[in-house]
C-alpha positions in Angstrom: 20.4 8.7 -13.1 23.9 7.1 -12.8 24.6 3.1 -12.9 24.0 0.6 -15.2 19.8 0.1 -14.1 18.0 1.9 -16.8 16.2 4.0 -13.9 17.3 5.3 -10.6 14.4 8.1 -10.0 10.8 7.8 -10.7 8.4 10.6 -10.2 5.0 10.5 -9.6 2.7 13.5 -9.4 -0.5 14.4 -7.8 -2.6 17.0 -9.6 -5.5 17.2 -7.4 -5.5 20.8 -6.0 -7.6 19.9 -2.9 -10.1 17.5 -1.0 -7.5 15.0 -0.1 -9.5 12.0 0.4 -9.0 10.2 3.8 -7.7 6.4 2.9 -7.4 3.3 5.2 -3.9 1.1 3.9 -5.3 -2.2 3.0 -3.1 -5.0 4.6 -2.4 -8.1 2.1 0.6 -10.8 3.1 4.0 -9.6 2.0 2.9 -5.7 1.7 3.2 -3.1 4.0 3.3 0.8 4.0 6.4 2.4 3.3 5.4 6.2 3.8 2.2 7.9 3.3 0.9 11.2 2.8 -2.2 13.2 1.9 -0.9 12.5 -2.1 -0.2 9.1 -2.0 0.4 6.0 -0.1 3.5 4.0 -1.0 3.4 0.5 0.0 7.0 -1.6 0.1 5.7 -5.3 -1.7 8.1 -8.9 -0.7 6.4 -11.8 -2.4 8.1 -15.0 -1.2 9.4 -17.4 -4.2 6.5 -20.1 -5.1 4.0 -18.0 -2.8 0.7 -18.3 -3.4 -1.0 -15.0 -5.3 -1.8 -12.0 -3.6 -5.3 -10.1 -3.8 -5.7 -6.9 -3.1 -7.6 -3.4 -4.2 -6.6 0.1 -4.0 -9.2 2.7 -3.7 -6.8 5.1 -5.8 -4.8 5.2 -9.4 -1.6 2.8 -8.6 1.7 2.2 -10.4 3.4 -0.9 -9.4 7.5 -0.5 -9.8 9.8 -3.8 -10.1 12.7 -3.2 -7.9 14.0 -7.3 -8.1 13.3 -10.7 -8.9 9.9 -11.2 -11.3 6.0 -10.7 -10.4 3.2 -11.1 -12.6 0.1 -8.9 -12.3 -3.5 -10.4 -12.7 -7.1 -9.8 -11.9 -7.9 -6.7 -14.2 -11.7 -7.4 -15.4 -10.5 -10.7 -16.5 -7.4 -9.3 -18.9 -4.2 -11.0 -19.5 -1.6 -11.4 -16.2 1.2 -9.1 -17.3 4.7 -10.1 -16.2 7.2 -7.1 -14.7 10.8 -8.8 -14.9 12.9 -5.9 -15.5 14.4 -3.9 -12.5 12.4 -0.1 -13.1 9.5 -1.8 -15.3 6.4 -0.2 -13.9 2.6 -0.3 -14.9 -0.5 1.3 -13.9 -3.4 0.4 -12.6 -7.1 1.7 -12.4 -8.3 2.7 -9.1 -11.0 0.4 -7.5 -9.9 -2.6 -9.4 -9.1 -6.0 -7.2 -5.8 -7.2 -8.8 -3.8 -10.2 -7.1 0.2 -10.6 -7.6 2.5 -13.7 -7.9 6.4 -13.8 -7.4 7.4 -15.8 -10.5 10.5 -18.1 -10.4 12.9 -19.4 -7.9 13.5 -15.8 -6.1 11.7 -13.2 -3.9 10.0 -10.8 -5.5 10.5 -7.4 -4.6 8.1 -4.0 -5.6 6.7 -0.5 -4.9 3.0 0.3 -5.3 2.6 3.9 -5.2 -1.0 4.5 -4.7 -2.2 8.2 -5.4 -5.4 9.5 -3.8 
């Protein structure tokens, strides 16, 4: 890592040794698949400032990674939205679980979610 961003590589490993599930992409506004493979699907997020929330649900363990602007995370079996403003601030997220996401402030909000099967 080199720059002033406190990260410039994140790594994400697979441990399953075998039986890839198949997995349909889900489609949700502003999201779209970045690259896929039998480990992991990696879908590039653009939220529109003052858009409305977006629902979705991944069939596999996510992480979602902030790369700009502000998002906040909700939908978790009714837990408290959790807000990712921090360029590299990441969370995880329990496969099967519908959660929605909202671009918070005046600018675009910009994320990975790295979906592993």
């Amino acid at each position: 890592n080199s720059g002033t961003t406190e990260y410039r590589a994140f790594e994400v490993e697979n441990m399953r040794e075998g039986n890839w599930p198949s997995a349909q992409p889900f489609t949700a506004p502003g999201s779209s698949v970045l690259k896929e493979s039998r480990a992991f699907t990696i879908y590039d997020v653009v939220l529109k400032a003052r858009s409305p929330e977006v629902m979705h649900n991944h069939t596999g363990a996510t992480v979602i990674v902030l790369l700009s602007g502000a998002l906040e995370q909700a939908g978790i079996g009714g837990t408290d939205p959790v807000r990712l403003s921090q360029l590299g601030q990441w969370l995880p997220l329990p496969r099967f679980q519908p959660h929605a996401l909202t671009p918070v402030g005046s600018t675009d909000a910009h994320a990975l979610e790295i979906e592993v099967r």
